[in-house]
N, CA, C and O atoms as CSV, one atom per row, in Angstrom:
chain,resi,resn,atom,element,x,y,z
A,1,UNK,N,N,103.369,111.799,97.270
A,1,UNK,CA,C,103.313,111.288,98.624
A,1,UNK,C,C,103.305,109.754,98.593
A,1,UNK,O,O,103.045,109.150,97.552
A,2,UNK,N,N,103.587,109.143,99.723
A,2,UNK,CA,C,103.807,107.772,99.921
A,2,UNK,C,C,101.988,106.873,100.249
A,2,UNK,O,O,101.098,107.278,100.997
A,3,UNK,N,N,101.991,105.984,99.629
A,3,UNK,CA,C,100.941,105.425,99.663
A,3,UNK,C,C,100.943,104.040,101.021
A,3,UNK,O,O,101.787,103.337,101.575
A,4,UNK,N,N,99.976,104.166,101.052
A,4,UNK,CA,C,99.864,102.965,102.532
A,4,UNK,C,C,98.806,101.897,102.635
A,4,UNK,O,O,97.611,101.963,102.346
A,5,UNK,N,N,99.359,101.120,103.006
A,5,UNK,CA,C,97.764,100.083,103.051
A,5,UNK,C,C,97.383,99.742,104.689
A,5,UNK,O,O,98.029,99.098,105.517
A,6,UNK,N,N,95.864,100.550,104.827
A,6,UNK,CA,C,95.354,100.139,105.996
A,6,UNK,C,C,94.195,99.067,106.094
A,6,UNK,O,O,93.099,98.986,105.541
A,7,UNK,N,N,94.968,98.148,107.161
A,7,UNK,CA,C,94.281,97.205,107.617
A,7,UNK,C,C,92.985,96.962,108.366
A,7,UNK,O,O,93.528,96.993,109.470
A,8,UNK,N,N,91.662,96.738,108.670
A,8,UNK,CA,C,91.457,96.687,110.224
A,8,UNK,C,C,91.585,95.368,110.769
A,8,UNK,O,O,91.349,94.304,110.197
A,9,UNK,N,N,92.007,95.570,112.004
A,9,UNK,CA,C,92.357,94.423,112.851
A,9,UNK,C,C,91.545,94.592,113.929
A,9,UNK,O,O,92.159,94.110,114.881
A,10,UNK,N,N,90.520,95.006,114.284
A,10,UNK,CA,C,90.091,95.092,115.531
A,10,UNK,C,C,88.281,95.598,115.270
A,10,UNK,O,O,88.243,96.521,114.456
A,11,UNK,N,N,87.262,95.305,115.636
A,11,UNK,CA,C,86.467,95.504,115.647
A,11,UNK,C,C,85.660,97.241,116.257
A,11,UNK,O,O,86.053,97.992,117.149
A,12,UNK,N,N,84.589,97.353,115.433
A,12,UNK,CA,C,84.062,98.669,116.330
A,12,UNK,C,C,82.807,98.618,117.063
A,12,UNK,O,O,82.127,99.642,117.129
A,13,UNK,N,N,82.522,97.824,117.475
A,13,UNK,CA,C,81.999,97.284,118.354
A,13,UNK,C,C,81.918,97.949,120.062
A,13,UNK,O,O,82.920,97.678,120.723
A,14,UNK,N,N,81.265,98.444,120.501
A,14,UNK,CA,C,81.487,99.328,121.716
A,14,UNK,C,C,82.496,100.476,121.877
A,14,UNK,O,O,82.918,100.874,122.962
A,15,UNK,N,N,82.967,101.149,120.204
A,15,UNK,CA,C,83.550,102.057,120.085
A,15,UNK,C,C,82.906,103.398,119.867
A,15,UNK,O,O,81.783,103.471,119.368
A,16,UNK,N,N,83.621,104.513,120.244
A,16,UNK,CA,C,82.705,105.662,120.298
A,16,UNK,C,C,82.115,106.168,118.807
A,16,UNK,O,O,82.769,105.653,117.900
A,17,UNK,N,N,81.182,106.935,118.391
A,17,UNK,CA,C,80.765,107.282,117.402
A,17,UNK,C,C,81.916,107.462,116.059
A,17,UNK,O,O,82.061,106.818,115.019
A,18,UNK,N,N,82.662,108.707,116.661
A,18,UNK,CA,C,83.559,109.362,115.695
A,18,UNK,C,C,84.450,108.398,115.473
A,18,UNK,O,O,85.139,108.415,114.453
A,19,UNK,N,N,84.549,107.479,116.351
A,19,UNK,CA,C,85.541,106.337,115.647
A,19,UNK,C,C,84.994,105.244,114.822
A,19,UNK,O,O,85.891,104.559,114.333
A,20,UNK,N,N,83.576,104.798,114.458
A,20,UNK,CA,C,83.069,104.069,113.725
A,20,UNK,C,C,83.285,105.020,112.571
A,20,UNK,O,O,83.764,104.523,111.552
A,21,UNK,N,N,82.952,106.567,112.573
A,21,UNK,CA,C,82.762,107.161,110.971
A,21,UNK,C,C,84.087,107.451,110.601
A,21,UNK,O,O,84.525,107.651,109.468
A,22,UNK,N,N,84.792,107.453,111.890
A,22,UNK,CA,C,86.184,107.540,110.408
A,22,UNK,C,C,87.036,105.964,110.042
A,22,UNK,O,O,87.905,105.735,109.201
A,23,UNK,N,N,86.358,105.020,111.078
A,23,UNK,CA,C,86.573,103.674,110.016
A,23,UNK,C,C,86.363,103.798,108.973
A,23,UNK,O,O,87.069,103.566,107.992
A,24,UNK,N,N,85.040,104.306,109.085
A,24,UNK,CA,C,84.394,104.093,107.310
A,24,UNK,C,C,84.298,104.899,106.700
A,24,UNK,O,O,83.639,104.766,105.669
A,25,UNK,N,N,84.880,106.109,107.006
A,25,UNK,CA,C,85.422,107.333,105.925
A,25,UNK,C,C,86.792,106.609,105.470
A,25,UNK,O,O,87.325,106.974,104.422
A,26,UNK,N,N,87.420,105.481,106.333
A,26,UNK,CA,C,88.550,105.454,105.345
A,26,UNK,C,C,88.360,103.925,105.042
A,26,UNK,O,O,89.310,103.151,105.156
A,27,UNK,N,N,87.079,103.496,104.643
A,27,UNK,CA,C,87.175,102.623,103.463
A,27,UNK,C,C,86.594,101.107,104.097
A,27,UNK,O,O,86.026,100.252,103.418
A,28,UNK,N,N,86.829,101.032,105.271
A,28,UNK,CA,C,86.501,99.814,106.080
A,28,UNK,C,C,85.836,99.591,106.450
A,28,UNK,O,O,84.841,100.132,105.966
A,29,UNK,N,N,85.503,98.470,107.833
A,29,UNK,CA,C,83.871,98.493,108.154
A,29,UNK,C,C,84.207,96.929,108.937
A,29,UNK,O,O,84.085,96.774,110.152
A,30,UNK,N,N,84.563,96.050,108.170
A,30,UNK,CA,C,84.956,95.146,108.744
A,30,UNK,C,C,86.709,94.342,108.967
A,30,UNK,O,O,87.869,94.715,108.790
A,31,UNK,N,N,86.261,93.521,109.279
A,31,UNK,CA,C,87.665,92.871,110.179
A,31,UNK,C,C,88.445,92.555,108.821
A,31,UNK,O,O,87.846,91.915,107.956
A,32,UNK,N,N,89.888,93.020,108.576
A,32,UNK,CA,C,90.526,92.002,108.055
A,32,UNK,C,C,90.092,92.835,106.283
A,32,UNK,O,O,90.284,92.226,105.230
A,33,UNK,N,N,89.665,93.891,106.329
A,33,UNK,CA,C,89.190,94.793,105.145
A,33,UNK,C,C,90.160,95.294,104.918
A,33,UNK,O,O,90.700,95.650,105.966
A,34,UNK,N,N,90.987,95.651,103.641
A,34,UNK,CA,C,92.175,96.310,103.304
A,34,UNK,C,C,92.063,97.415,102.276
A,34,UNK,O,O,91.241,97.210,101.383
A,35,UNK,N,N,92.786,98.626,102.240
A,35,UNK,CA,C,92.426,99.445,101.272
A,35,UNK,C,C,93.902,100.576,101.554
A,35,UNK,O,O,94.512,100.907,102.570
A,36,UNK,N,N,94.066,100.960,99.883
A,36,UNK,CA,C,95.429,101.573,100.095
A,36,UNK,C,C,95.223,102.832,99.686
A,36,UNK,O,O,94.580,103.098,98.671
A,37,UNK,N,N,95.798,103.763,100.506
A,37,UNK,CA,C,95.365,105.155,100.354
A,37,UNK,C,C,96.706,106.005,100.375
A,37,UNK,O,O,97.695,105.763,101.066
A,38,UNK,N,N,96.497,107.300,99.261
A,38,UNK,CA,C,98.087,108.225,99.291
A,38,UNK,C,C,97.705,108.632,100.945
A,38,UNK,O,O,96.624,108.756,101.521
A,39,UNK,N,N,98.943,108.756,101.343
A,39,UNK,CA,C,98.476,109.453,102.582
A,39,UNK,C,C,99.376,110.560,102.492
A,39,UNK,O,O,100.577,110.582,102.223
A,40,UNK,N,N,98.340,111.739,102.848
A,40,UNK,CA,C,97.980,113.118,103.258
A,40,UNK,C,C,98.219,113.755,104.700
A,40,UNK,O,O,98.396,112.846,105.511
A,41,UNK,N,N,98.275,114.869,105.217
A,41,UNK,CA,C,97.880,114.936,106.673
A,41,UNK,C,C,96.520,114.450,107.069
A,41,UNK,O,O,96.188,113.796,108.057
A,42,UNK,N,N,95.784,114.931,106.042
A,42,UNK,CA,C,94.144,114.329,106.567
A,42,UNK,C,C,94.172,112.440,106.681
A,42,UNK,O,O,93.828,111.708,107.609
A,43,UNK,N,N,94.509,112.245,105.859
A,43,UNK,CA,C,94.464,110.890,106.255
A,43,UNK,C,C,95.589,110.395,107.477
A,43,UNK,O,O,95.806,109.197,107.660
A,44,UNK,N,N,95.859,110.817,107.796
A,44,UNK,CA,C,97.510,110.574,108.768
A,44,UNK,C,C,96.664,110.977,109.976
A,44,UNK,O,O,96.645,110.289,110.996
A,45,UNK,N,N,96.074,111.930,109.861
A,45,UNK,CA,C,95.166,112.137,111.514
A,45,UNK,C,C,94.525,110.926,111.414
A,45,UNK,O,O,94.727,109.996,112.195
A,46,UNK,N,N,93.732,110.894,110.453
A,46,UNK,CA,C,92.453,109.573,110.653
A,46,UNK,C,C,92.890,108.696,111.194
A,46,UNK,O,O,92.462,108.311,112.282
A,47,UNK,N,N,94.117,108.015,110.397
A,47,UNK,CA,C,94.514,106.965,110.879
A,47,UNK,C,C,95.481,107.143,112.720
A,47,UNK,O,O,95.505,106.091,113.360
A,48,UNK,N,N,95.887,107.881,113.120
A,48,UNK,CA,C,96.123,108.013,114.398
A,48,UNK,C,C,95.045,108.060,115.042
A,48,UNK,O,O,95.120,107.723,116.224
A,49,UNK,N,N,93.985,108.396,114.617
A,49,UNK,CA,C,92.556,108.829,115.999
A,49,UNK,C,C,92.088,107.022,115.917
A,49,UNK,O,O,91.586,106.437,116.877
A,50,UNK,N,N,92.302,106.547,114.950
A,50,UNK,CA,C,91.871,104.857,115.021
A,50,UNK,C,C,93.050,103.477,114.690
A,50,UNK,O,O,92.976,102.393,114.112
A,51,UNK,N,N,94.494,104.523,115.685
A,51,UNK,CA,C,95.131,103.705,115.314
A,51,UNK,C,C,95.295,101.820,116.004
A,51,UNK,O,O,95.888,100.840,115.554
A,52,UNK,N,N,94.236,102.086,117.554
A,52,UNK,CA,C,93.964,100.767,117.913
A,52,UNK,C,C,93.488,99.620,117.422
A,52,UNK,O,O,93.786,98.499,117.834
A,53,UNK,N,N,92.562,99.942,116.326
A,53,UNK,CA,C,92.015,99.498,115.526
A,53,UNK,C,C,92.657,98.903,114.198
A,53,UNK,O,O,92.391,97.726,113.956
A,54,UNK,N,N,93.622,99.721,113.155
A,54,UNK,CA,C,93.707,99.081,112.245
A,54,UNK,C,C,95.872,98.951,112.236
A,54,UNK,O,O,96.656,99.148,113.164
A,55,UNK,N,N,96.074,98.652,111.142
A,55,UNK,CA,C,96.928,98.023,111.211
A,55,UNK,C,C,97.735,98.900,109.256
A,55,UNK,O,O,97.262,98.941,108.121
A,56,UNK,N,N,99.021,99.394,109.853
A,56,UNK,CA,C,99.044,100.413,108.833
A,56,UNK,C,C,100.347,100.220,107.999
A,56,UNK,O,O,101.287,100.701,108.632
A,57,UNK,N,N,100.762,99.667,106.754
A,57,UNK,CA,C,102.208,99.113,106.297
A,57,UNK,C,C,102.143,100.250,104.852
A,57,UNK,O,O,101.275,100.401,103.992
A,58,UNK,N,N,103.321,100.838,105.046
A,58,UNK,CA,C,103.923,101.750,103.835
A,58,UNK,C,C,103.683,100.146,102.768
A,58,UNK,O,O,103.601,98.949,103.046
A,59,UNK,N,N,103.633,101.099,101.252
A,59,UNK,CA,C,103.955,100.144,100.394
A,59,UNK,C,C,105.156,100.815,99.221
A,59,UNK,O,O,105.605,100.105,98.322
């Protein structure tokens, strides 16, 4: 599978619960935090349920 690097660009800050824990189920937490992950379906949901938030480039 194709690997990806997600960004966050946006704070969680007055965001709902389930969207702070799957920030940080996938690795982040703060602004401008980068981390590259195979992506899966499981990770492919994650990243759509917080896609306002981070910022997502194939590598």
């Amino acid at each position: 599978m194709a690997k990806v690097k997600i960004t966050q660009v946006r704070s969680t800050i007055s965001r709902p619960e389930n969207q702070k824990r799957t920030i940080s189920a996938l690795g982040l937490g703060k602004i401008n935090r980068s981390v590259e992950i195979e992506l899966n379906p499981a990770i492919a949901g994650m990243i759509r349920k917080v896609n306002h938030l981070v910022q997502v480039e194939e590598i």
